[in-house]
C-alpha positions, 0 to 999 in steps of 0.5 A, a space after each residue: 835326860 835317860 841315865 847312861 848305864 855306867 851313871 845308873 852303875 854309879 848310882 847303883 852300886 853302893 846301895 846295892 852291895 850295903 844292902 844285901 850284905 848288911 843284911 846278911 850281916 844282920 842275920 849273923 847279928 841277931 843268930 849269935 845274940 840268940 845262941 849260935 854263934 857259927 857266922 860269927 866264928 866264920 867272921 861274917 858278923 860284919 859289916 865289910 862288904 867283902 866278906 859277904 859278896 857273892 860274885 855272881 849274886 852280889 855283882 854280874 846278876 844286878 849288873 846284868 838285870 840293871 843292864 837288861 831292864 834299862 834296855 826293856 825301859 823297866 826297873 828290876 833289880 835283883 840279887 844276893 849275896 852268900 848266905 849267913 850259915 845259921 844252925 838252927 839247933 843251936 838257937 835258944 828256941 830254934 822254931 821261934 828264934 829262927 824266925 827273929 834271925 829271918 826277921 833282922 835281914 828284912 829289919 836291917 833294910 828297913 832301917 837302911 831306907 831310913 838311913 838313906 832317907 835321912 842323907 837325902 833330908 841332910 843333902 837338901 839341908 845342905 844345899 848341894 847341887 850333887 845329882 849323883 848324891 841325891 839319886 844314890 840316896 833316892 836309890 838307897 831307900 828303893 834298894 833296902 825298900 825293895 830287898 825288904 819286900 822281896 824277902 818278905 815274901 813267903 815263899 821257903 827259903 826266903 825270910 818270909 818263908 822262915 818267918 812263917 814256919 816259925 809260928 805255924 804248929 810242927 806239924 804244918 811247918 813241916 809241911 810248909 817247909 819241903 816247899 824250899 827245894 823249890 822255892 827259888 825255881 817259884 820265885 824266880 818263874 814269878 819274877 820272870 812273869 812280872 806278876 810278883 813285881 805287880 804286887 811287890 812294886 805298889 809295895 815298894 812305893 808305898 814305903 818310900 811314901 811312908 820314909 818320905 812322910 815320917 823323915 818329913 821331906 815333903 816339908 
């Protein structure tokens, strides 16, 4: 039987918010470790939730996409929370490190869809008939897998957009980077089409095949 959109919410929603502020947690982590320690002054080097929502982002968007994909029989989930204010000057090596910090938000979900991943082999271990456990973990690695995915896109400001920047020569990082007034407007227009959900959803699957084979739950 089809979920009811306040079961989906249930599911949905821990998953959702651990994942995109961990994240943003992540790159706080990693920027002080590296020498600009402005999040964590801000107190956004941790990993309470609440210091990272955004409400818009964070809430009434995935609620409202949760709610409009359900009714379109899709599956699009999409978000954001406050991002981690990071002051790239103040980086030991600002070009190289700022591409370690974009790199630790995707990193951070990748090793949350292992985590949820792990629950959902202790859930089966365990023996227990709890739907709505095991399809909060199932979620949780899809979540982190897909949030992983989309920020690895190269598209300025996204992580991927960082990341690259960060290993092209000056002078083409340069030219890369006044794609970022931008970026979001081509992101969200590739969203709008499904033509990036087309290439990113393949993706997605794959790594939770991947979590699925190394956390043997096929077993």
């Amino acid at each position: 039987m089809e979920p009811s959109l306040p079961q989906l919410v249930a599911v949905y929603a821990i998953p959702v918010i651990l994942a995109i502020t961990l994240h943003e947690a992540a790159h706080a982590f990693v920027a002080a470790r590296l020498g600009d320690r402005t999040a964590q002054q801000l107190g956004r080097m941790t990993i309470n939730p609440l210091r990272h929502i955004d409400p818009i982002g964070t809430l009434l968007v995935p609620a409202l996409i949760l709610l409009a994909s359900k009714a379109m029989g899709g599956a699009l989930l999409f978000g954001w929370a406050k991002p981690v204010p990071i002051v790239q000057s103040n980086l030991r090596s600002p070009r190289r490190d700022m591409g370690i910090v974009a790199a630790a938000g995707p990193g951070a979900n990748i090793a949350m869809a292992l985590g949820w991943g792990l629950l959902f082999k202790l859930l089966l271990a365990s023996g227990t008939d709890s739907a709505l456990a095991f399809e909060m973990a199932r979620a949780g690695v899809l979540v982190n897998l897909a949030l992983a995915v989309l920020n690895l896109v190269p598209i300025p400001p996204l992580d991927g957009g960082r990341i690259v920047a960060s290993v092209l020569p000056d002078r083409a990082a340069s030219v890369y980077s006044r794609v970022e007034p931008w970026g979001i407007l081509l992101l969200l227009a590739l969203l709008a089409t499904g033509e990036l959900g087309g290439v990113l959803m393949p993706l997605v699957y794959y790594g939770a095949d991947l979590v699925s084979s190394v956390l043997a739950l096929d077993s």
